[in-house]
N, C-alpha and C positions, 0 to 999 in steps of 0.2 A: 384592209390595210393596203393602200397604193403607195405612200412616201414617206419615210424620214428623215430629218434634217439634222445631222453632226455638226455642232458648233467648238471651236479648240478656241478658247481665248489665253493667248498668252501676253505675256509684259509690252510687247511693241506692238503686237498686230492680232486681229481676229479673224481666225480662216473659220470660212462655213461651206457644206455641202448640201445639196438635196441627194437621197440617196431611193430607191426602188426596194422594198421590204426584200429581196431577192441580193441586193446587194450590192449592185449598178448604180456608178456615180452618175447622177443626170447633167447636173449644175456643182458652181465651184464661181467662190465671191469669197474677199477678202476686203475688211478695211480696217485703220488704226486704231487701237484699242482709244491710245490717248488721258489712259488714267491717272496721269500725271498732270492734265486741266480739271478734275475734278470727278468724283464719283456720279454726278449726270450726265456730264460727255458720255463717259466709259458706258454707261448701260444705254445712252443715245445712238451711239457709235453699234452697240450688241444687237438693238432692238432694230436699226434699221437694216441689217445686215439678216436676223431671223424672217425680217418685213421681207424682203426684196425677194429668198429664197422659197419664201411659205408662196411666194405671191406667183412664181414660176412653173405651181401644178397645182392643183385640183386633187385635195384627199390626201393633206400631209396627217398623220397620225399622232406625232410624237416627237418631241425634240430630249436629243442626250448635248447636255455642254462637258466639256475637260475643262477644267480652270485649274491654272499652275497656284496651287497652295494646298495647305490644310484644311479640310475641311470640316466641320461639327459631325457627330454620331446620327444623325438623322439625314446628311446629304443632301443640305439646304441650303447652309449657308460656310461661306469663305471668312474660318477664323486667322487664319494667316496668312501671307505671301511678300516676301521680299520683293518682289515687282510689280504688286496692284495694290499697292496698301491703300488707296481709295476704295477699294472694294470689299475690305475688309469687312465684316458684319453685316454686309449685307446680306440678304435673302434672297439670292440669284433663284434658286426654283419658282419662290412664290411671286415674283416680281413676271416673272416669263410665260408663268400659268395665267396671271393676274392679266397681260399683255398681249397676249398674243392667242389666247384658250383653248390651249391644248396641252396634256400631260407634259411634262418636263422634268431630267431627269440629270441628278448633278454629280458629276467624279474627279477628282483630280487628274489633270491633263495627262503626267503621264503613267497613272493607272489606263487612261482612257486611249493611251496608244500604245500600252501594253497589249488592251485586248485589241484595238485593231490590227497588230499584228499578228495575234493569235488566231484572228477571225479570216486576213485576207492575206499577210503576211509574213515574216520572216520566222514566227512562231507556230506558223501549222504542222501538227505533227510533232511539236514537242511538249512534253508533259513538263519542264521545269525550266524558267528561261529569266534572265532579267534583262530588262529593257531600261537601257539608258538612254535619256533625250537630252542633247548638248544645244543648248540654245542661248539664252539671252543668261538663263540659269541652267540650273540640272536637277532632272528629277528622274527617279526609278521607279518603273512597275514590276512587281514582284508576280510570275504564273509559280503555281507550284502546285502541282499536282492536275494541272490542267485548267486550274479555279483562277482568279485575281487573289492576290493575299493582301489583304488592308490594314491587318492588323487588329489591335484591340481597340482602337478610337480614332481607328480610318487612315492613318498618317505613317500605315508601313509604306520603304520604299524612299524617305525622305536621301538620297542615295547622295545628294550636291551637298547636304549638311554636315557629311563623315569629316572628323578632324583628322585633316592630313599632314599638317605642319602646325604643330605647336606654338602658337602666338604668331602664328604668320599673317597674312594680306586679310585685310578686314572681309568681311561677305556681306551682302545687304541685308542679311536674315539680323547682323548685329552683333556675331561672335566674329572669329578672328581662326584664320587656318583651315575654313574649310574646302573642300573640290571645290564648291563651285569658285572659289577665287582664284584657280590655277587653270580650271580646265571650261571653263564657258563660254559661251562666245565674247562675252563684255571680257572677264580675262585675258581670252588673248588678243584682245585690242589693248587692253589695259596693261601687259606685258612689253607688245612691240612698243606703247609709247613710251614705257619708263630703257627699254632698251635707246632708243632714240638719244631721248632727254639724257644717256650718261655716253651722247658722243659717239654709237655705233654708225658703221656705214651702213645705209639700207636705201632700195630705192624709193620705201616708203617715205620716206623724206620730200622728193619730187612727187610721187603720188600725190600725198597731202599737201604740194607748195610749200611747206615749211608751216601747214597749221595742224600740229600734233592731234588738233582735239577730236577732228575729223576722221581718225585711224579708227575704223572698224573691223571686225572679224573679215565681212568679206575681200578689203583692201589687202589684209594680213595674207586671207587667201589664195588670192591672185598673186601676190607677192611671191608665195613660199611657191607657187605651180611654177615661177619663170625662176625659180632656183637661188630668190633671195636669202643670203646664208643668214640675216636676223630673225627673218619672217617664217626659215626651215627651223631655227634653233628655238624659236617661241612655240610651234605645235611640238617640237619633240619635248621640250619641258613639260605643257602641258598633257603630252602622253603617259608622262614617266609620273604625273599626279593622280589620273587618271588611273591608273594601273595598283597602284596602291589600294585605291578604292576596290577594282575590282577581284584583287587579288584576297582580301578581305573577308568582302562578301563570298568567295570558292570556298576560304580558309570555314568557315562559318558555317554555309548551309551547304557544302557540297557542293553550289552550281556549277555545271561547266558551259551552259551555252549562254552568250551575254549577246546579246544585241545594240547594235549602235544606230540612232536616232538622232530626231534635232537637225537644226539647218547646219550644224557644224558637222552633222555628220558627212556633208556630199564630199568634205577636206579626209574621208576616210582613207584612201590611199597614201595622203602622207604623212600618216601617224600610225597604220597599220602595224610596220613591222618593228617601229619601237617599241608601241602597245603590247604585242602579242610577245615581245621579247622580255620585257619589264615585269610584265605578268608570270612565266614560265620560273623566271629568278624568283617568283614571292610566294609560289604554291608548294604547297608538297611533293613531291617527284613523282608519284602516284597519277596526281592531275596531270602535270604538264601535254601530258599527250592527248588529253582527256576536251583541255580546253578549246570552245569555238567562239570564236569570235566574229563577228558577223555583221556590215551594215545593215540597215532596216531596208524589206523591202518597199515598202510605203512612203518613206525619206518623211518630210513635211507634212504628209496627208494621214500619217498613223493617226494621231488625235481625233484627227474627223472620222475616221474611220469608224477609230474604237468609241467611241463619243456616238454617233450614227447605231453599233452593235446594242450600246447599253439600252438605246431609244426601242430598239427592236426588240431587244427581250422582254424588257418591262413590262413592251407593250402588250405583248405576246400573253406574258403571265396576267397583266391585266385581263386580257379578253377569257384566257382561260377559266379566271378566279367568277366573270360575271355570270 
């Protein structure tokens, strides 16, 4: 075994890696998922991205993908996801074995930057951790006991689906109130614009020339660093949803170490000490002191990581079992 390749496909973009069985990133290629022009883009868009990577060494082994949803009990195919509904039903493993012919091996994204955390990351050394990834959506990987926790039909962890406000802001998943519509990255773009539209001063206004539709997370974030008070007041909301959630999940399983992930995590700084103050108010008094909160050290690259670790194991027990 010389290489394998980590593939993270998430709602806007699909990061891939080549990685050295040892753990050594080699290579690192991204392009758009696109699953919004149809479900042959999206796997066009996958395959020529596993192409270009496989095609960079001599003696890849094994490919691990993350994909943000739901997955079936056999870890083949994508029953759910609010952001790839093109890709719904499909057979991502066999389509990849079928394409490319080499083992292939399928987890939700962020089970799959749970364990790259736990493999290269912000989770070494700890035996109980949850991993939340703030992205386009939100998902949780659940370590307990040192293992991944999937749950009974693979879909532990659903962490962006917790109903946090009662008949509140619709979710793409279809219900109404959950994290991921307060604390996402599509949320807090989708917050600063409705703050806007009722008349706030912000500089996002110039930012975007006056075309609201344009206001993304990143815009938001640059925004709140040069100390705009719209663009501050929309991550602290979204901390104070966030918190709930996490507060919860303590209330529940006991966790005290949470990891923070996802491209919204690099805004970690200026949600920090809302987070961590929001939290302490919603636990037990027992925890408060107990709790860690913690950006990811991987930031973006967890998924490929842990998505690259699954390929390794697999692999591993593969050759072991022959």
């Amino acid at each position: 075994m010389k290489y394998i390749i980590g593939i993270d496909i998430g709602g806007t973009i699909i990061k891939g890696a080549l990685f050295t069985a040892e753990g050594n990133l080699v290579q690192a290629a991204s392009i758009e998922t696109q699953a919004y022009q149809g479900t042959e883009k999206a796997l066009k868009n996958l395959l020529s991205l596993v192409n270009s990577l496989k095609e960079k060494e001599r003696g890849c082994s094994a490919i691990g993908i993350g994909v943000a949803g739901v997955l079936d009990a056999k870890k083949e195919r994508l029953l759910q996801s609010p952001n790839l509904k093109n890709l719904e039903n499909i057979n991502l493993k066999r389509f990849l074995v079928e394409s490319v012919k080499l083992p292939a091996y399928l987890e939700n994204d962020a089970n799959a930057a749970a364990l790259g955390e736990k493999w290269a990351g912000a989770g070494r050394n700890i035996e109980n951790f949850l991993l939340i990834t703030l992205g386009t959506g939100i998902g949780g990987g659940l370590v307990l006991h040192g293992d991944l926790w999937s749950g009974e039909h693979g879909k532990a962890g659903e962490f962006g689906h917790m109903i946090v406000e009662q008949g509140g802001a619709a979710c793409a998943c279809g219900k109404k109130g959950c994290l991921e519509a307060y604390s996402s990255g599509e949320a807090i773009s989708r917050m600063a614009r409705e703050a806007l539209q009722s008349g706030a001063c912000s500089s996002l206004k110039n930012l975007s020339s006056g075309n609201y539709d344009i206001i993304d997370a990143e815009m938001v974030y640059h925004a709140a660093q040069n100390g705009d008070a719209v663009a501050v007041e929309v991550y602290k909301r979204a901390a104070q949803y966030l918190a709930i959630g996490i507060a919860n999940v303590n209330n529940l399983l006991d966790i005290h170490h949470i990891i923070i992930g996802g491209g919204v995590s690099k805004a970690f700084n200026l949600f920090a000490a809302v987070l961590i103050e929001e939290v302490k108010k919603q636990v037990f008094r027992i925890s408060q002191d107990r709790i860690m909160i913690v950006p990811s050290q991987l930031g973006s690259e967890a998924g490929i990581y842990g998505a690259a670790y699954l390929a390794l194991k697999n692999a591993i027990a593969a050759g072991a079992g022959n």
